[in-house]
C-alpha positions in Angstrom: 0.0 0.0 0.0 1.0 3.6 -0.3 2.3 5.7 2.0 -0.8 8.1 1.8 -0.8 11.5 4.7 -4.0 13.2 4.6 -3.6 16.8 6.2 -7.3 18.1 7.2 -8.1 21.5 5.7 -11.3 22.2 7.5 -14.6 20.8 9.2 -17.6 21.5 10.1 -20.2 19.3 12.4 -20.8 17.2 9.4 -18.4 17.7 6.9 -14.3 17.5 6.7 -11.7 18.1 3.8 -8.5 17.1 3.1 -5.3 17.2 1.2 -3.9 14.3 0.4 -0.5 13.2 -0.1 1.8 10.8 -1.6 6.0 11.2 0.0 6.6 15.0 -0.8 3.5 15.0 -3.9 0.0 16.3 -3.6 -2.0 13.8 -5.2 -5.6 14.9 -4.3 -8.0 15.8 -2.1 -11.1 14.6 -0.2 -14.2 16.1 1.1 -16.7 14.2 3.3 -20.4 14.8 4.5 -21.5 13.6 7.1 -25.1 11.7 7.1 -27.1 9.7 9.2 -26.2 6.6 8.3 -24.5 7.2 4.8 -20.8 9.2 4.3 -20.0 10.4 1.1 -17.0 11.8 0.0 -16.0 14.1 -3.3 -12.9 12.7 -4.4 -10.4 14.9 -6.5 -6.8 12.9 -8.1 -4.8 15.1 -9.4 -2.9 13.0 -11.6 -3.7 10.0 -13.7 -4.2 6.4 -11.7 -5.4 3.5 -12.8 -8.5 2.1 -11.2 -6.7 -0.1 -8.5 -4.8 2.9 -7.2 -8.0 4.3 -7.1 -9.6 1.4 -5.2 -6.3 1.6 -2.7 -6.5 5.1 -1.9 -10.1 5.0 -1.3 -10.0 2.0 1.0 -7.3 4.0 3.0 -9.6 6.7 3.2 -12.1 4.6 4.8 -10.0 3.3 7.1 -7.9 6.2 8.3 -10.5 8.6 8.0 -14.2 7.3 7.9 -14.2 4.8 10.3 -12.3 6.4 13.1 -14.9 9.0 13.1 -17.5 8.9 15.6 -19.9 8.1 12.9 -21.8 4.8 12.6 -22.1 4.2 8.6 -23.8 1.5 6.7 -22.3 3.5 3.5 -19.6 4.8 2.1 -20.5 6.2 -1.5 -17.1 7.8 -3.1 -17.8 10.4 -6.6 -13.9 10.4 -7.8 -13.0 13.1 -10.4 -9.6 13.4 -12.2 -8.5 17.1 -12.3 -5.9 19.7 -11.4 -6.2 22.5 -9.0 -6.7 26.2 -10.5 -6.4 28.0 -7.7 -8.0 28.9 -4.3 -10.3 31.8 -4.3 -11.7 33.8 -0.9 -13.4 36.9 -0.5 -9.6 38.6 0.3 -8.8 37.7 -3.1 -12.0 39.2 -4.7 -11.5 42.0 -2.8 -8.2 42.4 -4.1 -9.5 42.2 -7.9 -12.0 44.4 -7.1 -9.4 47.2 -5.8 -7.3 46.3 -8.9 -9.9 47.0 -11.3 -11.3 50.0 -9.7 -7.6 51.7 -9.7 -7.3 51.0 -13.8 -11.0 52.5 -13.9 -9.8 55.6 -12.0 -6.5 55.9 -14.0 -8.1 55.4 -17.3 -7.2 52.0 -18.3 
């Protein structure tokens, strides 16, 4: 198996997200919700894996994650989606735009 580290990014009462990663490599993320007797989890690779690595990591997942929760499940329904991030956008950085564009406005650009 690999040597997958999931670092949590957030959570809520019912929800938690993760980056995942591989040695040094970030290889994905996870989100998962929280229901009454059903967990589901958005799952984002970032690079191309075949379906057994996909299998592995998701059975990890379960195991280091989902089932040490205080959470009795009778499901654990996984969506996986191959991507890459774009970027990670807040208010601040709207904000920022906002500012930006506003200054070429005022100085006629």
């Amino acid at each position: 198996m690999s040597d997958y580290v999931f670092e949590r990014h957030c959570r809520t009462p019912h929800s938690e997200a993760y980056l995942i990663r591989e040695g040094e490599q970030e290889i994905g993320r996870v989100d998962l919700h929280y229901g009454q007797n059903v967990v589901y989890a958005a799952l984002v690779v970032f690079d191309d894996r075949d379906q057994e690595a996909i299998s592995e990591l998701i059975e990890r997942i379960d195991e280091d994650l989902v089932l040490t929760a205080d959470v009795v499940r009778e499901d654990f329904v996984v969506t996986v989606f191959a991507g890459r991030q774009v970027g990670i956008f807040s208010d601040d950085s709207f904000d920022e735009e906002e500012e930006d564009t506003l200054g070429e406005q005022r100085n006629g650009h």
